[in-house]
C-alpha positions in Angstrom: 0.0 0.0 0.0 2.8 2.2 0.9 6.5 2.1 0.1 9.1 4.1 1.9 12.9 4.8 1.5 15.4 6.8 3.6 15.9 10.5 3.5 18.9 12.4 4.4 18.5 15.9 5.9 19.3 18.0 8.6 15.8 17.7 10.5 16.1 17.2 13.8 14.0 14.3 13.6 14.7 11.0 11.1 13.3 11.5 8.1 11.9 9.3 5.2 9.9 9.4 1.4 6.5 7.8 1.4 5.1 7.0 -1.8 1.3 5.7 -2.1 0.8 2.8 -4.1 -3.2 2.5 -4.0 -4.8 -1.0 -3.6 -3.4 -2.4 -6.9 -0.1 -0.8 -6.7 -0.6 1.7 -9.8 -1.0 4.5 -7.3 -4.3 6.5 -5.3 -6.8 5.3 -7.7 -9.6 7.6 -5.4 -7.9 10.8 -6.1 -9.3 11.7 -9.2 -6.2 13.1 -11.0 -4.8 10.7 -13.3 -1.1 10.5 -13.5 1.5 8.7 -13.1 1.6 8.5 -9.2 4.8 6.6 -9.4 6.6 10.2 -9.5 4.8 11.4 -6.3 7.0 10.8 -2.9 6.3 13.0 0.0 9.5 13.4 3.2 8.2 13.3 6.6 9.2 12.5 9.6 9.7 8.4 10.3 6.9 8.2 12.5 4.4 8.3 9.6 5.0 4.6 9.7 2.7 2.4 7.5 0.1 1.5 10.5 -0.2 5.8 10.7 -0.7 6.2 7.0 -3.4 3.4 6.9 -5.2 5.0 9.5 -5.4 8.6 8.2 -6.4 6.6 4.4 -8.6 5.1 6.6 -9.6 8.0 8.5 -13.7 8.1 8.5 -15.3 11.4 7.6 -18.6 13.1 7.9 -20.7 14.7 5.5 -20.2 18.2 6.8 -16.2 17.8 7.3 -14.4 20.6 5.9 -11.0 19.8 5.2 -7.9 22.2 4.8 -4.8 21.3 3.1 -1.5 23.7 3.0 2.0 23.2 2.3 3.8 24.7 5.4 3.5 28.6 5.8 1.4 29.2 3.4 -1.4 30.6 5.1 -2.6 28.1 7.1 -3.1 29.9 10.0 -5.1 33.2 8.1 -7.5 30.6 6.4 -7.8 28.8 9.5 -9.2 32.1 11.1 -11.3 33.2 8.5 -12.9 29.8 7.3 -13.8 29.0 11.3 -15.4 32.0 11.7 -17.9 31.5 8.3 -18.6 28.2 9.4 -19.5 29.2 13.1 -21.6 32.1 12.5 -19.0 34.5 13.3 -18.6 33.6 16.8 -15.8 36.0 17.4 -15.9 35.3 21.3 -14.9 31.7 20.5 -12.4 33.1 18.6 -10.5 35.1 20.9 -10.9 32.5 23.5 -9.1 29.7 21.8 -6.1 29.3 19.6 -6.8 28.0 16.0 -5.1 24.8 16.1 -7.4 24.1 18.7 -10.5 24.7 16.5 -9.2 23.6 13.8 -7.0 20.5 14.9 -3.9 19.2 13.1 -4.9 15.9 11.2 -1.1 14.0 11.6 0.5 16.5 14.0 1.2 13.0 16.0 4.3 12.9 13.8 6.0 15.8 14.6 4.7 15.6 18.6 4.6 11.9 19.3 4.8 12.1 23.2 1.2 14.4 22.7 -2.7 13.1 22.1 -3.0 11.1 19.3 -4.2 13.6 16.4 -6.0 11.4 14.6 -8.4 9.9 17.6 -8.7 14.0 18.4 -9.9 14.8 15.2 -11.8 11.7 14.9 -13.6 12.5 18.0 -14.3 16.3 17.5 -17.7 17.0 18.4 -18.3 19.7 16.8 -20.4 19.8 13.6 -19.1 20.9 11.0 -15.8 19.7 12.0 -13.2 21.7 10.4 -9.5 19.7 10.0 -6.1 21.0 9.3 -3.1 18.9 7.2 -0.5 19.4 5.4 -0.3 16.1 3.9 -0.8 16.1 -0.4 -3.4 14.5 -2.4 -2.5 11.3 -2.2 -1.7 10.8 1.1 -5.3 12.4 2.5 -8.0 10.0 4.0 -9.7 8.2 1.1 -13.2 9.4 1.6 -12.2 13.1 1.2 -12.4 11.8 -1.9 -15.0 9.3 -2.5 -17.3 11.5 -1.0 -16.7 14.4 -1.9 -15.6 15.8 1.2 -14.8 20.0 1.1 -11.3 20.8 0.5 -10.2 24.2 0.9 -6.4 24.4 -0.7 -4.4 27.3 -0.3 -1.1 27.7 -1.9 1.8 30.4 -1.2 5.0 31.7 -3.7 8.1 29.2 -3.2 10.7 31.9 -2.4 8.5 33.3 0.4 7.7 29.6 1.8 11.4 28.7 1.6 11.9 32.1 3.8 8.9 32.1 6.4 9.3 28.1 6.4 12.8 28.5 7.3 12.3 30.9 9.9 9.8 28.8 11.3 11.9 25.2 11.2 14.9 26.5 12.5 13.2 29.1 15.5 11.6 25.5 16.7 14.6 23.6 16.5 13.1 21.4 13.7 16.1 21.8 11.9 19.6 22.6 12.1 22.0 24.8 9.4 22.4 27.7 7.3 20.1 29.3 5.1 21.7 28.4 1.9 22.2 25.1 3.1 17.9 24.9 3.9 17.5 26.4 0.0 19.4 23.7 -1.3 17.6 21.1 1.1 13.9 22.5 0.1 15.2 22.1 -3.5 16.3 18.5 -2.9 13.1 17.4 -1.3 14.7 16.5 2.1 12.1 19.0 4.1 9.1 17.5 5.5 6.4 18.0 3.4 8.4 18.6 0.0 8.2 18.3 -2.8 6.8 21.5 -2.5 5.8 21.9 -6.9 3.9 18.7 -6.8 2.4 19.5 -3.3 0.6 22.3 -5.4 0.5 21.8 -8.6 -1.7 18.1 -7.9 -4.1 20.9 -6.4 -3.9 23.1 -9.2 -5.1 20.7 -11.6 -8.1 19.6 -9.8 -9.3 23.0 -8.6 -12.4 22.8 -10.8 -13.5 19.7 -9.0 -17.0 20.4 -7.3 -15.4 19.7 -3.8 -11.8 22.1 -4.1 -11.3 25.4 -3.4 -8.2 26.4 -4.6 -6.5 29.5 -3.4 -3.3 31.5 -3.2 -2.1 33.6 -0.3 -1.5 36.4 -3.2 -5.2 36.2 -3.8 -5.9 36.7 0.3 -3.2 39.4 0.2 -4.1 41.6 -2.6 -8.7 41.0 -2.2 -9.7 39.0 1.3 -13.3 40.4 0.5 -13.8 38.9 -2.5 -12.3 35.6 -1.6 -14.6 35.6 1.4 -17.4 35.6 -0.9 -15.9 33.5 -2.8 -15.7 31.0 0.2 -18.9 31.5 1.9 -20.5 30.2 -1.5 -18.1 27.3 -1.5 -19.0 26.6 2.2 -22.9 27.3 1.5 -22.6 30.1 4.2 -24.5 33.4 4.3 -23.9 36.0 2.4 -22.6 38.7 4.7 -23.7 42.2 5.6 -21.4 45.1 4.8 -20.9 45.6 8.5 -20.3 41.7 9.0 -17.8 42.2 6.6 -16.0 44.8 7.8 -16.1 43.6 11.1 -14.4 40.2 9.9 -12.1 42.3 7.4 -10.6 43.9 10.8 -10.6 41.0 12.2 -8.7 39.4 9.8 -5.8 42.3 9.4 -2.1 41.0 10.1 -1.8 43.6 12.7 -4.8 42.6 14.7 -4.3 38.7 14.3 -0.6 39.5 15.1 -1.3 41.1 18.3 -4.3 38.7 19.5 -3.4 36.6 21.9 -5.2 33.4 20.0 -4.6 34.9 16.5 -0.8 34.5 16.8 0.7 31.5 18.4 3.9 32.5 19.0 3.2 32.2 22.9 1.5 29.0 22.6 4.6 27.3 20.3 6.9 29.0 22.9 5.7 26.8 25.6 5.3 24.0 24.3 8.4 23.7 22.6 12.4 24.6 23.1 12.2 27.5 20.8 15.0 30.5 20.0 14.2 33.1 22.0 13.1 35.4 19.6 11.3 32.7 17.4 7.4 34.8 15.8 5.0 32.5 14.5 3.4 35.6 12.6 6.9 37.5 11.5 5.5 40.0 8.5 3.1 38.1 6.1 3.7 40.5 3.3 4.4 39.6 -0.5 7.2 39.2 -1.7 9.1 39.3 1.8 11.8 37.0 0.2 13.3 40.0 -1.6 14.8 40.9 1.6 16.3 37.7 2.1 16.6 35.6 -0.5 20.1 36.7 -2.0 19.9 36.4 -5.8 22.0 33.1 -6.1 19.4 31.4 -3.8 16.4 33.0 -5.9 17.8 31.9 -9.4 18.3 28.1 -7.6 14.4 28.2 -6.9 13.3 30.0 -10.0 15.1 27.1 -11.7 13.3 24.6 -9.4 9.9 25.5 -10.8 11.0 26.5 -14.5 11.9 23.1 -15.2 8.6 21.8 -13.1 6.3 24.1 -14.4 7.3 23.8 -17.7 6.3 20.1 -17.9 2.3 21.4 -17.3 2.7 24.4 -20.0 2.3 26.9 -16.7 4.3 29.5 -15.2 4.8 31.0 -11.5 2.4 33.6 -12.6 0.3 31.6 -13.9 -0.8 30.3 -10.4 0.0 33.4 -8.0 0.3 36.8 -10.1 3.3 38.8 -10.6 5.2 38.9 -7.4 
């Protein structure tokens, strides 16, 4: 069902590939993209052992489940927020009572965090209704009835040079993994961090955002016209449509500032005490566009632009294609 092989990277934590081989061995056979699955491995951490895979395949879903699926730092968090809220009528007093990844729990977080709850039994025994379920796991790799039934998927998908940054930030600040910057770039590139690769992470999502059950979205989109992707989503989620004031009101909620200084909106504090972090490790750092152009260096930009050149290329698409000028 699964086949695995050994990964070397400087993750603090052993990591391996994991391909999906379906029930015949030609690949996910549910996931209605037809390719050639034999291309698709994903690195993660060697606790996603095959009994944990079968499991989440296995995973049993409800007809109100609404799923979302990220790469890391790509806007998990924002869309977290803002699709919680639409599906539980704006209850803003829940929401500044509770962290997100509360809400909104973490399908396979059991494999980065194996001495906490099983995630799987948490989400699998969420009471609430809709319940509303974070991963960051790809296509393949999702619970099979996502799929088969049609389950809501809401994808949201970030630029790779300000992934590479923010997730760097983010691996390193939580001691997830060890080394240089340059060194991480040519990691990411290699497909030795968890979750990579990062092109076929997104692009598998990409291609089947017309099905009835995907909404596919960039962080650009959230960035440059959050109302109009609300609407966008309420309709998705069969919400209500929203008063200008509701609006508003949820707008401001929504800012980077305001999330930022919320207690429950950024989980810096949260992350800090539950984990051995860098002292001056930020969950939320800027969330702005294009931040990698302060970082990046030009050597490291032209190694990433190559990256998804030469992916891209193979689906007659660009960068901008998918996220805008940057």
């Amino acid at each position: 069902m699964y086949a695995t092989r050994p990964s070397d990277s400087s993750a603090t934590m052993p990591t391996i590939q994991v391909q999906c081989k379906g029930h015949n061995g030609s690949g996910p056979e549910w996931v209605p993209l037809k390719q050639d699955w034999s291309e698709r491995w994903c690195t993660l951490t060697d606790r996603f052992t095959n009994e944990f895979a079968r499991r989440i395949r296995d995973f049993e879903t409800r007809s109100s489940d609404v799923f979302l699926v990220t790469f890391m730092k790509s806007g998990t968090t924002w869309m977290q927020e803002l699709a919680w809220l639409l599906l539980n009528q704006l209850d803003y007093e829940a929401a500044q009572s509770s962290y997100a990844m509360v809400r909104s729990p973490y399908l396979e977080r059991s494999i980065l965090y194996p001495d906490g709850p099983d995630s799987i039994a948490r989400c699998d025994e969420m009471k609430d209704n809709p319940r509303f379920i974070k991963s960051h796991l790809p296509a393949q790799l999702l619970p099979e009835q996502l799929w088969k039934q049609g389950r809501k998927i809401i994808y949201v998908a970030r630029n790779p040079k300000d992934v590479v940054v923010s997730s760097y930030h983010y691996a390193t600040g939580l001691n997830y993994w060890h080394g240089s910057f340059d060194k991480y770039v040519d990691e990411f590139i290699s497909d030795k961090i968890p979750y990579n690769p990062y092109w076929a992470h997104v692009i598998d999502f990409y291609r089947m955002r017309d099905e009835d059950n995907v909404f596919f979205v960039t962080y650009e989109e959230m960035s440059r016209n959050l109302q109009d992707v609300i609407k966008r989503l309420s309709r998705f989620l069969g919400c209500k449509e929203l008063t200008e004031s509701e609006m508003d009101k949820l707008l401001n909620h929504l800012s980077f500032k305001n999330m930022k200084e919320s207690k429950y909106g950024d989980q810096t504090g949260l992350l800090k005490a539950l984990h051995k972090s860098d002292d001056d490790f930020q969950f939320m750092r800027r969330g702005i566009v294009g931040s990698h152009k302060d970082e990046l260096g030009a050597e490291n930009k032209d190694k990433i632009d190559k990256l998804t050149c030469t992916f891209l290329k193979k689906y007659g698409l660009s960068e901008a294609d998918i996220f805008g000028v940057i």
